[in-house]
C-alpha positions as CSV (number, residue, x, y, z in Angstrom):
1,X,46.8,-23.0,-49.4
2,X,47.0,-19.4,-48.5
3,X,44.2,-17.8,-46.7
4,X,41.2,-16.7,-49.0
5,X,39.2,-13.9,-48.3
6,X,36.2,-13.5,-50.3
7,X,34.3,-10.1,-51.0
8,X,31.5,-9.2,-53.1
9,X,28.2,-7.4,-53.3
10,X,25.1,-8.9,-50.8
11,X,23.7,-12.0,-52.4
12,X,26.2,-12.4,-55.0
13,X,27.1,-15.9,-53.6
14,X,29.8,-15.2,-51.2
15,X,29.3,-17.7,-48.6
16,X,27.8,-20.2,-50.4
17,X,31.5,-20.3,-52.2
18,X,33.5,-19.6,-49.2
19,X,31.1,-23.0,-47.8
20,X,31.9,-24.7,-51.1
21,X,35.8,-23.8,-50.9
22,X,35.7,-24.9,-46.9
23,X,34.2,-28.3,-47.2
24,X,36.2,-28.7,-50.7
25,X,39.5,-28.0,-49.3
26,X,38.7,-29.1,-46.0
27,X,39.8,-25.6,-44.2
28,X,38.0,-23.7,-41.3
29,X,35.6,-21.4,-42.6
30,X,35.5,-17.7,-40.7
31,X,31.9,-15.9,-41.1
32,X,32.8,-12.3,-40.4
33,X,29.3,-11.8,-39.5
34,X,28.9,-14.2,-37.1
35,X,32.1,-13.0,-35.3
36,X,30.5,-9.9,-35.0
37,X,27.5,-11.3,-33.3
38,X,29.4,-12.7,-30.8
39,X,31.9,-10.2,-30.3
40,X,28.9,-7.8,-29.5
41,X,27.4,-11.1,-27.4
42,X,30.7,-10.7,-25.0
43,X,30.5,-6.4,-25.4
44,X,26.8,-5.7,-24.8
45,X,25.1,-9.2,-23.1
46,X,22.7,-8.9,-25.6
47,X,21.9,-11.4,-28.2
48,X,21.5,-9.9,-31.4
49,X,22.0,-10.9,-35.6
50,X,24.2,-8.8,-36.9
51,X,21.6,-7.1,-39.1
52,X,20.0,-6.4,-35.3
53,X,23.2,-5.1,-34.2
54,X,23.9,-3.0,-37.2
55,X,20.2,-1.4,-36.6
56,X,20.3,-0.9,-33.0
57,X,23.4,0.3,-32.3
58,X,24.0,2.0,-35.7
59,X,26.7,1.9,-38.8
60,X,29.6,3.4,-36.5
61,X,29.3,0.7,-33.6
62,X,28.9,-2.2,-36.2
63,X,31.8,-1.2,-38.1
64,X,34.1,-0.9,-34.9
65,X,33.0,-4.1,-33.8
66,X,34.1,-5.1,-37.6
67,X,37.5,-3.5,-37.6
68,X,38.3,-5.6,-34.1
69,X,37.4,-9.0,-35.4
70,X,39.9,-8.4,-38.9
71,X,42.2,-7.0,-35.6
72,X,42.2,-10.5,-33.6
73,X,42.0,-12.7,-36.9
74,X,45.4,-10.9,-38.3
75,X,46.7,-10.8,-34.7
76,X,45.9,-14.9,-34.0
77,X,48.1,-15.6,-37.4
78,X,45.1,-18.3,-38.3
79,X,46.7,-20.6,-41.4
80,X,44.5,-22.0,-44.3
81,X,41.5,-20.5,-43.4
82,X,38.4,-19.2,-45.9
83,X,36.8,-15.7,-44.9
84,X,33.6,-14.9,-45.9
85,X,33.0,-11.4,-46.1
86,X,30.2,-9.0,-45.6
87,X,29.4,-6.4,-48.1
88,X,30.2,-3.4,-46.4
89,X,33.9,-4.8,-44.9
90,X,36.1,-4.0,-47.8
91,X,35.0,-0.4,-48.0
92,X,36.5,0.8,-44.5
93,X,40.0,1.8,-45.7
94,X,41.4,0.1,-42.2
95,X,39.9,-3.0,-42.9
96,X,41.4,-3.0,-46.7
97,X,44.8,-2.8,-44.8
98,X,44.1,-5.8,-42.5
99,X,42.2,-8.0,-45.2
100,X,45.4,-7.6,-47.5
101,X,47.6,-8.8,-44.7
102,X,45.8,-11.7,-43.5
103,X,45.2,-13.2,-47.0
104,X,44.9,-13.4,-50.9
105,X,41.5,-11.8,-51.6
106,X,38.7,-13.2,-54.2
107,X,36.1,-10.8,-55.2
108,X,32.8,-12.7,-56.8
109,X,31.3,-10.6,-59.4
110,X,28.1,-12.0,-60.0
111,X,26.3,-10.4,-63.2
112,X,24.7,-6.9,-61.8
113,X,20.9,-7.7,-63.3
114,X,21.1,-11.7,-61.4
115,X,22.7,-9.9,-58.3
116,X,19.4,-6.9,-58.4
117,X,16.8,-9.9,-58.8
118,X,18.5,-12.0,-55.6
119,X,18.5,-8.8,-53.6
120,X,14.8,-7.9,-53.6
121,X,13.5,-11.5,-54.2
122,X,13.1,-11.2,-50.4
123,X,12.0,-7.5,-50.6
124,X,14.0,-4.2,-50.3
125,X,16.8,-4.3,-48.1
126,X,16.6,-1.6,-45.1
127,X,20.4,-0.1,-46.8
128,X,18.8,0.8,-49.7
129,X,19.1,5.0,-49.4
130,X,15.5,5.1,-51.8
131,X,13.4,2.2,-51.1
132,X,11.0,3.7,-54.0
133,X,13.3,2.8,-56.4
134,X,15.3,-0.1,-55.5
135,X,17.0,-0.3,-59.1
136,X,18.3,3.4,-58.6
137,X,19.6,2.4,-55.1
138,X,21.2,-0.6,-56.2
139,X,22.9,1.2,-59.3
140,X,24.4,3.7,-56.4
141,X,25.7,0.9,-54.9
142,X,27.4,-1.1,-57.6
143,X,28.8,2.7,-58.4
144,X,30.7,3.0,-54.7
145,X,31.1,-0.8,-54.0
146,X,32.2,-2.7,-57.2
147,X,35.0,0.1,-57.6
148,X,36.7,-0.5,-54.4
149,X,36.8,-4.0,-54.7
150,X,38.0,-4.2,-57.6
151,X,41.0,-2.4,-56.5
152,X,41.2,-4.6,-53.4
153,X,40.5,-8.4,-54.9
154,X,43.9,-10.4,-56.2
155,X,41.3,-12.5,-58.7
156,X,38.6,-11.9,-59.5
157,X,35.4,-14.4,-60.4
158,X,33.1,-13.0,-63.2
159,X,29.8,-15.3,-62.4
160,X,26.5,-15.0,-64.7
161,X,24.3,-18.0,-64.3
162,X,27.1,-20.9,-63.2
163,X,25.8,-23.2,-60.2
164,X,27.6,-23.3,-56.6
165,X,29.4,-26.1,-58.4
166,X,30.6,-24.2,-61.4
167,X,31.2,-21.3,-59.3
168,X,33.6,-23.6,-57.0
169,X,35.4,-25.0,-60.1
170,X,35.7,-21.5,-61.9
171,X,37.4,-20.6,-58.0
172,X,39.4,-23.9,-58.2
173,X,40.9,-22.6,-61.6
174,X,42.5,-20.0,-60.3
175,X,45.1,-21.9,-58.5
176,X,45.7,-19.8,-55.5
């Protein structure tokens, strides 16, 4: 199997699928975020989340950090491998270079009113530009995300209310 590299909008389901796809196909699974963490871990001596990271040291720092680890995966040559994605990756026109060279890319399009209700279930997210109105935020969003991955993603997965499950065999479909 080729190497999968799966984008979407925060809380569309992203890493449960690149899980699901993982223990499915038995592949290593790569969380972009977590090689953040400890890319900053080795940079900094700090122990942060990446959400800590992104907040401490700021968008420009976080994204550098970003850029580096697509840098080492592409430069390592890792084979059969799933890459779970964070939101903000694909939209750095570097990383859109890198992400097409390591690997076939599967955007997850989870229905825009479902992928709202997931995102403030836990309260508004500190991105959102006007936390007053989170719908209004969100729309901008959708408006300067979903574009640019659609332009990016080799398949795409439309997703309204299908379970992990559903979601793995609507992936498994696709025959990649």
């Amino acid at each position: 199997m080729k190497n999968i590299i799966i984008i979407g909008l925060k809380n569309s389901g992203k890493s449960t699928l690149a899980r699901n796809i993982s223990n499915h196909f038995n592949l290593k699974l790569i969380v972009i975020d977590q090689l953040i963490e400890e890319r900053h871990r080795k940079i900094k001596r700090e122990i942060l989340s990446f959400r800590e990271i992104f907040r401490k040291h700021g968008n420009r720092y976080f994204r550098k950090i970003e850029t580096e680890v697509l840098l080492e995966i592409k430069k390592i040559k890792l084979k059969n491998i799933i890459i779970d994605c964070a939101g903000g990756t694909p939209l750095n026109k570097e990383n859109q270079i890198i992400l097409k060279e390591i690997g076939t890319i599967v955007l997850l399009d989870l229905d825009k009113e479902i992928n709202f209700q997931r995102i403030i279930k836990n309260g508004i997210p500190a991105f959102f530009k006007d936390p007053g109105n989170p719908k209004k935020s969100f729309e901008e969003l959708v408006k300067i995300r979903l574009p640019v991955y659609r332009k990016l993603a080799d398949f795409t997965l439309e997703i309204k209310n299908e379970n992990p499950k559903e979601v793995l065999n609507k992936f498994i479909q696709l025959k990649i």
